[in-house]
N, C-alpha and C positions, 0 to 999 in steps of 0.2 A: 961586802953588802952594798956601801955606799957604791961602787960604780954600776950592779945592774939595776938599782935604783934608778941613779940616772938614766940609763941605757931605757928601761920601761917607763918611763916619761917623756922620754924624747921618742921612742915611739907612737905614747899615744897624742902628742901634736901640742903646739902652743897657744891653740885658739881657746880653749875653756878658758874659764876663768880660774885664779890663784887654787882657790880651795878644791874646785871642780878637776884641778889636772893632781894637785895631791890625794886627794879622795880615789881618784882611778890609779893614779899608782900606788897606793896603799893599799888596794884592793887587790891589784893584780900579784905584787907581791905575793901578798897573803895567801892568793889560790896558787900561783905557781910554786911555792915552798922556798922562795926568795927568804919573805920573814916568817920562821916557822912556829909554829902555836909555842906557848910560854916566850915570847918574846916580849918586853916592854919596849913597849914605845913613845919614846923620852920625849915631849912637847920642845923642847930646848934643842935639843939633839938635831931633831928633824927638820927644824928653821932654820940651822947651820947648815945644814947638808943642801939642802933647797934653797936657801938664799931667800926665806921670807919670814916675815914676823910669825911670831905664835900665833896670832888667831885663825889662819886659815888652817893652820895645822891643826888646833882644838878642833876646827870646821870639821872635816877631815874624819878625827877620830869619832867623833862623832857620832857622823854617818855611818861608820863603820860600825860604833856598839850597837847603832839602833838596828840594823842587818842582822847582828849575830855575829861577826866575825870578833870581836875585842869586848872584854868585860873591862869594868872601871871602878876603883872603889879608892878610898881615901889614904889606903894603907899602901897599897903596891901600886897604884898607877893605873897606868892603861895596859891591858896584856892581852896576845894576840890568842882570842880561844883552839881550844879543840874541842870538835864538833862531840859531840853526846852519840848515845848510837842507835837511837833512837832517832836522834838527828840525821843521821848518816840515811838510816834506813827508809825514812818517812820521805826525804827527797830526793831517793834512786827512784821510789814507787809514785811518789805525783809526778816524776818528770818522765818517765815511759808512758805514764797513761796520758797524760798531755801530747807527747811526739806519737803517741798512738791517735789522739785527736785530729792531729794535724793534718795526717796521711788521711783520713778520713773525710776532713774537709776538701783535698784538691780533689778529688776523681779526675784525673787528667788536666786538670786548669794549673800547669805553673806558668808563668811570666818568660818572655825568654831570656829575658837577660837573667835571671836566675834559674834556668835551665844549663845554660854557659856558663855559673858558676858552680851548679851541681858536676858536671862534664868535668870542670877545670878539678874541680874535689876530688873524682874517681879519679884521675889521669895522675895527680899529686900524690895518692894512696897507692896505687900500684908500684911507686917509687919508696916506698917508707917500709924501715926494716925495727926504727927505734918505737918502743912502746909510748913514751912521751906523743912522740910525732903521731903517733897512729890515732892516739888519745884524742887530741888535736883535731886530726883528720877526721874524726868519727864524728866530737861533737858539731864542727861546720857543717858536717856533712845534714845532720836533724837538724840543726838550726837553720840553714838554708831552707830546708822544707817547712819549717815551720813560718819563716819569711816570707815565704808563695804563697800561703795562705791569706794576706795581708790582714791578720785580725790581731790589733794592735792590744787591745787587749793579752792576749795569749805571749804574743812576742814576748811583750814586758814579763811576765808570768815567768816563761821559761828562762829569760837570759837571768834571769837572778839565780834560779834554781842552776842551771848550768854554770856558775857561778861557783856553787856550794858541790856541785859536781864535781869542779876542776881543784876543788880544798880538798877534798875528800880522798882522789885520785893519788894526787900530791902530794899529801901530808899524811894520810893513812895508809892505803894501799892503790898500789896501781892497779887497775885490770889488762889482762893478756889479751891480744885480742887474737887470732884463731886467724891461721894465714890466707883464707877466702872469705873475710870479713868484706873487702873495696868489690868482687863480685856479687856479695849478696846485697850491697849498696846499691850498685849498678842494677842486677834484680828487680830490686824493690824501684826502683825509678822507674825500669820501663814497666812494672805492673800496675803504678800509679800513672800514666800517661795511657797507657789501657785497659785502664780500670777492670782491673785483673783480680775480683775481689777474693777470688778461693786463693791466688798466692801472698794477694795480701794479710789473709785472714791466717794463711801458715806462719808466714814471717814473722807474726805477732805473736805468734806462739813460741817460734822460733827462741824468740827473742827475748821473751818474757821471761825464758827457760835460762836465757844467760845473764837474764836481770837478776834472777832470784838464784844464781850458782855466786853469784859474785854479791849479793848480800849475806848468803850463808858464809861465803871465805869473812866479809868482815864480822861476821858474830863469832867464829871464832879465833881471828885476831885480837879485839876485843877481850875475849875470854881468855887470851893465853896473855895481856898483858895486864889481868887481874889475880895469875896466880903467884904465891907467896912465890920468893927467892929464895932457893936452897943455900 
């Protein structure tokens, strides 16, 4: 564990400051299944690992209980949650209707430099055969769009949520994604550049349809890990 620890710290760069680069990789962790729910997370442990005093690590955890990812109590420590499913379910459905916002907001107005990273999105998806990667792929691809949008508001909104998306994915269940999934991407782009509202208005239906196939799988994964053992 200790070295993709490392590995996702030194990716996300050394200019934050102490607590601000452990908080992202304690976060990122957490969503990619690096540290998996029932995990403690030893204040001692992780200033060894890191090379820094205890307090930016408290810092840290922290931010992380007040998010929702880590509960804290006097007894057991710090430990890394599993989402509720309730939880699960409440921020599949505000983050579609938000990336349904979004699309809404451009009618044809993206930026271009993030046109060319929509492009670069599609061109990288048509290459991906692993479900992680595709994962990946998928959420860049709404969040890019919801970037174009420049409503910074919203941005913030959703990158947390897509956050609790990538824990979810991760740690619960993945979703498959459907081998013309980077065409219907592509699609939906040129329908939003001409304001193509009847295929937008399908797409959303579309879509909504594989929102709520892939909430019903986790209600009953959910359900099958509540029932007794034989």
């Amino acid at each position: 564990m200790l070295e993709k620890l490392l590995h996702i710290r030194n990716s996300i760069g050394e200019k934050k400051q102490v607590s601000d680069l452990l908080y992202c990789t304690l976060k990122e962790a957490i969503a990619n299944g690096t540290i998996p729910p029932g995990y403690r997370l030893k204040e001692e442990e992780l200033a060894d690992w890191f090379d820094v005093s205890r307090t930016p690590v408290r810092e840290a955890i922290k931010r992380l209980e007040y998010e929702g990812f880590v509960t804290s109590d006097h007894l057991r420590g710090s430990i890394v949650r599993q989402f509720e499913l309730n939880e699960c379910l409440d921020t599949l459905e505000v983050l579609e209707w938000l990336r349904n916002l979004a699309i809404d907001f451009l009618e044809g107005r993206i930026p271009r430099a993030l046109l060319m990273q929509l492009e670069a999105n599609l061109r990288r998806g048509d290459t991906l055969s692993d479900p992680h990667a595709q994962f990946e792929n998928n959420v860049e691809f709404h969040s890019l769009l919801i970037q174009a949008t420049g409503n910074t508001e919203l941005i913030k909104i959703t990158r947390r949520l897509e956050f609790r998306e990538k824990t979810i994915a991760n740690n619960i269940l993945l979703y498959k994604y459907e081998e013309n999934y980077v065409q219907n991407h592509r699609d939906l782009l040129k329908a939003i550049i001409e304001n193509n509202k009847e295929y937008i208005g399908n797409y959303k239906l579309r879509n909504m349809e594989h929102v709520n196939k892939y909430m019903n799988m986790l209600i009953g994964k959910f359900l099958d890990e509540k029932k007794p053992a034989r």
